[in-house]
C-alpha positions as protocol buffer text, in pm:
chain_id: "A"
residue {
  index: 1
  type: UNK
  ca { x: 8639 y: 10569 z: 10508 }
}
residue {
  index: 2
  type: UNK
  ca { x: 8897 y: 10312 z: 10303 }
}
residue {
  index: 3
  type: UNK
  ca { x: 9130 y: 10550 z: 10095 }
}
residue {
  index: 4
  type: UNK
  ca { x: 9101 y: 10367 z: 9788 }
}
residue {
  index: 5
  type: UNK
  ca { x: 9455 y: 10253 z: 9537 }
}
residue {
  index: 6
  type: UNK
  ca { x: 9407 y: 10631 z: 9391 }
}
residue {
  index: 7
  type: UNK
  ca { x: 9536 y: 10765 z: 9701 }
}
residue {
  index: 8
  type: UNK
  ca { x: 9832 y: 10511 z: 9780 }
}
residue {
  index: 9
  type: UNK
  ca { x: 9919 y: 10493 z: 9416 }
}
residue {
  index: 10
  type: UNK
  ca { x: 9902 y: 10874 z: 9331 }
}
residue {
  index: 11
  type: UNK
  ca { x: 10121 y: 10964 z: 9679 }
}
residue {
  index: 12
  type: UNK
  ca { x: 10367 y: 10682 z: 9537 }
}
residue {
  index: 13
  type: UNK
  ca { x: 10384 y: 10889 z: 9209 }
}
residue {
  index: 14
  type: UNK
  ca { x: 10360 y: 11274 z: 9344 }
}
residue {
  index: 15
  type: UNK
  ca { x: 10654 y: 11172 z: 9569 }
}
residue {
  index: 16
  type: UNK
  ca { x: 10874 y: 11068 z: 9285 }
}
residue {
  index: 17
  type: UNK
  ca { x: 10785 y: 11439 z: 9153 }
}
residue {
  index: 18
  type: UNK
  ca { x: 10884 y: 11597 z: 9483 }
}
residue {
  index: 19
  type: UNK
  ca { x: 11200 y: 11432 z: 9503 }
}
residue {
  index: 20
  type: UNK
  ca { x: 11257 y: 11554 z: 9147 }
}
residue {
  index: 21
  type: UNK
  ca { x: 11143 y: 11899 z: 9202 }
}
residue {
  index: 22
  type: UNK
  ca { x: 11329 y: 12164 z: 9030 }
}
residue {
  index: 23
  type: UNK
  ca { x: 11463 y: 11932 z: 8757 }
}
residue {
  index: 24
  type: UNK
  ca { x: 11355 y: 11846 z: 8445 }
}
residue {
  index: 25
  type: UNK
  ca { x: 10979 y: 11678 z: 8376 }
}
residue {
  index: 26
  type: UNK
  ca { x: 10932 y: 11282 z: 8496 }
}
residue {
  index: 27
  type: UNK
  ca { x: 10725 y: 11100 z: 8250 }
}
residue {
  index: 28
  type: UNK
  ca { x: 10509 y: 10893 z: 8367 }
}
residue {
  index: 29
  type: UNK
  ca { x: 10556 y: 10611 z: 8206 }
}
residue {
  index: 30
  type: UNK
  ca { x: 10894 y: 10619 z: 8400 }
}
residue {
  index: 31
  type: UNK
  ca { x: 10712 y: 10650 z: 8714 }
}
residue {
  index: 32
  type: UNK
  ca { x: 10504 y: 10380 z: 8604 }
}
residue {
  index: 33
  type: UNK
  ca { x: 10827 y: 10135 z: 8558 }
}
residue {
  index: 34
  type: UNK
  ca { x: 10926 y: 10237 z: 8871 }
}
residue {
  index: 35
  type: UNK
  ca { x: 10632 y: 10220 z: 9103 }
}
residue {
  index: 36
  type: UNK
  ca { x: 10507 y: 9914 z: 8914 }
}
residue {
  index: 37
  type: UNK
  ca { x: 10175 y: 10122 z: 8849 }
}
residue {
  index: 38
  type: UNK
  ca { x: 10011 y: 10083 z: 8527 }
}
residue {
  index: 39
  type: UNK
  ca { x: 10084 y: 10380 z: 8261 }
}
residue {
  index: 40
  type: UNK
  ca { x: 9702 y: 10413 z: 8213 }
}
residue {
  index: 41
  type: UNK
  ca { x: 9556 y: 10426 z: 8552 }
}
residue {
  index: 42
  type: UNK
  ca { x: 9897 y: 10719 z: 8645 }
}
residue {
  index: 43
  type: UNK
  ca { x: 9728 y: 10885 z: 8346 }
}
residue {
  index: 44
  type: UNK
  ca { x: 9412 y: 10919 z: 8480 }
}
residue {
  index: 45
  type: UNK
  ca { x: 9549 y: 10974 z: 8865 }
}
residue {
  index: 46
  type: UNK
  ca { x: 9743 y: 11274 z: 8732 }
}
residue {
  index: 47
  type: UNK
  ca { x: 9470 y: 11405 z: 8518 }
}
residue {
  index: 48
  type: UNK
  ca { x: 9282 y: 11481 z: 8841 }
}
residue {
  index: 49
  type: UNK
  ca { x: 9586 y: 11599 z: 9015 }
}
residue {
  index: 50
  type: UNK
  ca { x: 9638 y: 11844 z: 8713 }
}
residue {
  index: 51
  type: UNK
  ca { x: 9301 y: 11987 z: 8748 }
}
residue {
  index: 52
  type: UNK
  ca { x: 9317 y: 12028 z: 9116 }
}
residue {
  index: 53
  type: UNK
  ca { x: 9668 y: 12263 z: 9037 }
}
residue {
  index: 54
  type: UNK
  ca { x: 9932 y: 12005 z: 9201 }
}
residue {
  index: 55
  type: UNK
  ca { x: 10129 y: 11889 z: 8894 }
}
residue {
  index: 56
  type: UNK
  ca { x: 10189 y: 12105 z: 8560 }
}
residue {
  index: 57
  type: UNK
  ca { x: 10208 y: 11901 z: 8251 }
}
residue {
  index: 58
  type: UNK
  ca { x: 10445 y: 11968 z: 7923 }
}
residue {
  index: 59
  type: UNK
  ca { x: 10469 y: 11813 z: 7603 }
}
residue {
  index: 60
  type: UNK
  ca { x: 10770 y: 11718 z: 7372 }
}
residue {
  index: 61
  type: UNK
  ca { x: 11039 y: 11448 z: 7351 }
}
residue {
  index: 62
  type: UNK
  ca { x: 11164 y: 11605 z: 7709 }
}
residue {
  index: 63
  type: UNK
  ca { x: 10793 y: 11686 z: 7863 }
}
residue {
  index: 64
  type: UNK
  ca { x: 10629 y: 11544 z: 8153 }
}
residue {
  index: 65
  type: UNK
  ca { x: 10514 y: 11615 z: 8510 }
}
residue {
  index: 66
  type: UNK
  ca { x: 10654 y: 11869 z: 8762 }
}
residue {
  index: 67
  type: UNK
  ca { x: 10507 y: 11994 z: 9082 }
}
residue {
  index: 68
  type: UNK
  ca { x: 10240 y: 12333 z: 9039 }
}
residue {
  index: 69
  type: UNK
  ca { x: 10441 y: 12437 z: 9364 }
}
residue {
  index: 70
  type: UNK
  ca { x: 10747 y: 12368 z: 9628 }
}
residue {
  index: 71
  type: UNK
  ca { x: 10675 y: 12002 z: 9804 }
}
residue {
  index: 72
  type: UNK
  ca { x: 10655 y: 12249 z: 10155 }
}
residue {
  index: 73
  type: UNK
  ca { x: 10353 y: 12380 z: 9979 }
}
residue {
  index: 74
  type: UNK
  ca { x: 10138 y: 12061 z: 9902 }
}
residue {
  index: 75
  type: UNK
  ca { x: 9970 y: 11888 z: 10202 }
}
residue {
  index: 76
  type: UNK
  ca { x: 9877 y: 11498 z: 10145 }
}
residue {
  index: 77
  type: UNK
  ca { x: 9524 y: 11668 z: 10227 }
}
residue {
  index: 78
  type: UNK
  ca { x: 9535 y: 11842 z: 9921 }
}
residue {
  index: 79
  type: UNK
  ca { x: 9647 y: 11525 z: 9701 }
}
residue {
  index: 80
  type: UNK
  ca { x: 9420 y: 11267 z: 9893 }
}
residue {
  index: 81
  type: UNK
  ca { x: 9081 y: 11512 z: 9825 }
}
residue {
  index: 82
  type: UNK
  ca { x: 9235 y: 11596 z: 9492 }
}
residue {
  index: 83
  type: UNK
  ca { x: 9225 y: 11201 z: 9424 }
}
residue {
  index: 84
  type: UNK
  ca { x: 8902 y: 11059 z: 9636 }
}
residue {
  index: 85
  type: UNK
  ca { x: 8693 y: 11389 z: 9636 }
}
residue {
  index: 86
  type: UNK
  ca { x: 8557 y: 11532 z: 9976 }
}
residue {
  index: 87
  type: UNK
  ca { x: 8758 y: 11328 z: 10259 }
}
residue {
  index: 88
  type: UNK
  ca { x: 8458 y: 11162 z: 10521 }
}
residue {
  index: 89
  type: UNK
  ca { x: 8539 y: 10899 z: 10801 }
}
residue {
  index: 90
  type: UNK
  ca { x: 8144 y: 10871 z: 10853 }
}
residue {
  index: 91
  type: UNK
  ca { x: 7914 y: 10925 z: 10615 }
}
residue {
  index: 92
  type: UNK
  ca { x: 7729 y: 11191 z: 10808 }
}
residue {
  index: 93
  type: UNK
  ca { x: 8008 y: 11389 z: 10879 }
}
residue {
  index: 94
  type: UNK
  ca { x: 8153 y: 11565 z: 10603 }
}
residue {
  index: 95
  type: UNK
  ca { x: 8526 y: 11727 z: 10547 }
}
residue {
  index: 96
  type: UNK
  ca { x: 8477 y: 12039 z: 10762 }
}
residue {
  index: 97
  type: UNK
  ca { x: 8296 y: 11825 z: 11038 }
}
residue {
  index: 98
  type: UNK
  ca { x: 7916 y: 11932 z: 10958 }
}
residue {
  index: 99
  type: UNK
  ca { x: 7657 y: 11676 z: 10984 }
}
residue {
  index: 100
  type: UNK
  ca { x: 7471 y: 11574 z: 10670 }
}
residue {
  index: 101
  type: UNK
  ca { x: 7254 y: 11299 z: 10874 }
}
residue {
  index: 102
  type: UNK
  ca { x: 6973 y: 11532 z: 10989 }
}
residue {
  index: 103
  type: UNK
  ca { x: 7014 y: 11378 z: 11313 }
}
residue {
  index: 104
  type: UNK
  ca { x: 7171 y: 11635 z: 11512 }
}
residue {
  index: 105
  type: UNK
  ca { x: 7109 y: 11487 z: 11853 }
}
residue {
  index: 106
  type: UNK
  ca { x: 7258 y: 11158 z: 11734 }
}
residue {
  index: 107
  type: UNK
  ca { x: 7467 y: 11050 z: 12065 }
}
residue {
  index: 108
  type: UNK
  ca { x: 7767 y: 10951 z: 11810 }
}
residue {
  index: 109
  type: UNK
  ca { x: 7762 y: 11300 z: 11640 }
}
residue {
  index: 110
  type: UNK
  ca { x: 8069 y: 11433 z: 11811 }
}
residue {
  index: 111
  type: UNK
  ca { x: 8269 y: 11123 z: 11859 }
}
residue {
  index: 112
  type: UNK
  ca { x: 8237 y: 11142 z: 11463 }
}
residue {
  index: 113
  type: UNK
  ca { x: 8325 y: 11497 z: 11469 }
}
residue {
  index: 114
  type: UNK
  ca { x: 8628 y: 11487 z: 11687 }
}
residue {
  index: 115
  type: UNK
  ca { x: 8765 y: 11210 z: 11453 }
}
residue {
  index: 116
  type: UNK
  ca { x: 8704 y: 11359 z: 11142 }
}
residue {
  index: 117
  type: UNK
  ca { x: 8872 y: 11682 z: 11282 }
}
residue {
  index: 118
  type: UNK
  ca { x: 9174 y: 11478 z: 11397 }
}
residue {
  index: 119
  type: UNK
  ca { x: 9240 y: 11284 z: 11084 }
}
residue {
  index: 120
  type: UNK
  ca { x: 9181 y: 11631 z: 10867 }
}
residue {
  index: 121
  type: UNK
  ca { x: 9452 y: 11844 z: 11090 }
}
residue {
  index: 122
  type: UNK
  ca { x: 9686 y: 11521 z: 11054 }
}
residue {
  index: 123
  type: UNK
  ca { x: 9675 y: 11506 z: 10667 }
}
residue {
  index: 124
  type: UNK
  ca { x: 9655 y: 11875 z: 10683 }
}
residue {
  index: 125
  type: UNK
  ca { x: 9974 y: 11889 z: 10837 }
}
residue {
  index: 126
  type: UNK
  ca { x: 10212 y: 11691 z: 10643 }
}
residue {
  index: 127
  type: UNK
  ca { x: 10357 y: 11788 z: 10293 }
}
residue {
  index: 128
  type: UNK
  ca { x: 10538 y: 11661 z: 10045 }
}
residue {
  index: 129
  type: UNK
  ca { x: 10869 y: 11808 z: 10168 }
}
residue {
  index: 130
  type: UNK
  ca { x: 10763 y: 11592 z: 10525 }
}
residue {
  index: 131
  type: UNK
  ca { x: 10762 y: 11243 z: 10322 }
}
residue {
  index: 132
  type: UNK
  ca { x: 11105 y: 11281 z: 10106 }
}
């Protein structure tokens, strides 16, 4: 798996929210100046991470984007799946390591599985609070 410009682009923008955390709203079209990230693709980055219950949104001439929790509560696990969807090194083996090829006797099968474990417990593992 390639993480795709969703995932570099919104960890670029969540961490400008976790070094802002318990401070007023960022707007994103600050964020967007500053990362050099256009205003319309944050938009729909941030939609996503709204639904998924990592940023809160308000409105008004002081509104904007906080973080749904503390920065030592949101893994990069959380933001990357919130972004690309279920998180798959090999096609057959999906987030939680089960096989989806039918071929359970593939010779491959647990190399797959043992590195699709690893990189899950690695993302897993780090928060926001880890990368500000």
């Amino acid at each position: 798996m390639k993480f795709s410009t969703k995932s570099s682009y919104g960890l670029r923008a969540i961490i400008h929210l976790a070094k802002n955390y318990g401070k007023n709203p960022l707007s994103l079209a600050k964020i967007s100046r500053i990362e050099r990230i256009s205003l319309a693709y944050l938009e729909r980055l941030f939609s996503q991470l709204k639904k998924a219950n990592l940023v809160v949104s308000s409105k008004g001439i002081t509104g904007g984007y906080q973080l749904a929790k503390s920065p030592a509560k949101i893994t990069v696990f959380e933001i990357i799946q919130a972004l690309e969807g279920q998180i798959s090194v090999f096609r057959c083996v999906g987030t939680n390591s089960k096989i989806f090829c039918g071929i359970k006797t593939c010779p491959s099968v647990k190399v797959y599985q043992k590195v699709q474990k690893a990189l899950v417990k690695s993302l897993k593992s780090m928060t926001l609070k880890d990368l500000i």
